[in-house]
Structures are given as C-alpha cells and as structure tokens.
C-alpha positions as CSV (number, residue, x, y, z in Angstrom):
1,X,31.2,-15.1,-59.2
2,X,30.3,-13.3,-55.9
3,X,29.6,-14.9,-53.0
4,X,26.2,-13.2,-51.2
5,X,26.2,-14.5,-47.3
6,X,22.5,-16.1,-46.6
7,X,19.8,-14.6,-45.1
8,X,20.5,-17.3,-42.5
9,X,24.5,-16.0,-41.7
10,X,23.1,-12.7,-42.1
11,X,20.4,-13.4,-39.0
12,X,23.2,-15.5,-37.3
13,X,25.7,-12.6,-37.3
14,X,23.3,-10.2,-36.1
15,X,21.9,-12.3,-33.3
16,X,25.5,-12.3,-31.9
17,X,25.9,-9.0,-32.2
18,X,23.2,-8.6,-30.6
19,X,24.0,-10.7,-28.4
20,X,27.2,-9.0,-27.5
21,X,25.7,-5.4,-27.1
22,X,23.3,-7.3,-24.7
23,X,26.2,-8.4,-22.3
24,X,28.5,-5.1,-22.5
25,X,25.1,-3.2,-21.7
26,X,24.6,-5.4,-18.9
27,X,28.3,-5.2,-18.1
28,X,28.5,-1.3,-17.9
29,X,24.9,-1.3,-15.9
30,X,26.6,-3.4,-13.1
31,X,29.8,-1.2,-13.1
32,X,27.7,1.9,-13.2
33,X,26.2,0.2,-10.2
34,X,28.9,-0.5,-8.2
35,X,30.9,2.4,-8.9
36,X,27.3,4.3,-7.2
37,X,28.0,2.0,-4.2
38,X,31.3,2.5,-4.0
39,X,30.6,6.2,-4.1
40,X,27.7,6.6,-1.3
41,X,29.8,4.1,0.7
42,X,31.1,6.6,3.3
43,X,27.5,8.0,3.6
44,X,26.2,4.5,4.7
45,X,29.0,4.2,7.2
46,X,28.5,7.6,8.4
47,X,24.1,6.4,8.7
48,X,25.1,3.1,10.1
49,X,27.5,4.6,12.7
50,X,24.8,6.8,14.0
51,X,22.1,4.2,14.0
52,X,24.0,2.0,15.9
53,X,24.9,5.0,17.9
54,X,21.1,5.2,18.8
55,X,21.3,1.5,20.0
C-alpha cells in the first residue's frame, strides 16, 4: 500500500519552504545592500571630506 503524505505535511513542508526562500531573500537583499555601501563608500568619504572642508 502507498503511503500519500497529508494535506497537513503537505502545508507543513511548504510553509518551511516558504519560510526558507523568505530568509535567503532577505539574506541576499541585505548583502545586495551592503555590497552598494561598500561600493559608494569612497564617494561619501570624498562628500564628507569636503563638507567638513567647508567647516
């Protein structure tokens, strides 16, 4: 005889995939975001240098 999972493992399984894909999107958003900082980094140096220039 085959064993069919539930309805209920079936929503369980999916809700942690889900789940999952939730936090690696999150994940890559935040490295997305820091790589941009890291990126414009030498342009707020170069803005803060002048500002303070101005000072």
């Amino acid at each position: 005889m085959i064993n069919y999972p539930s309805l209920g493992d079936l929503m369980e399984k999916a809700t942690t995939q889900e789940a999952c894909l939730a936090e690696e999107y999150m994940l890559i958003k935040r490295v997305r975001q820091v790589s941009l900082l890291w990126a414009i980094r030498p342009y707020c140096e170069e803005l803060s240098d002048q500002v303070n220039g101005c000072a």
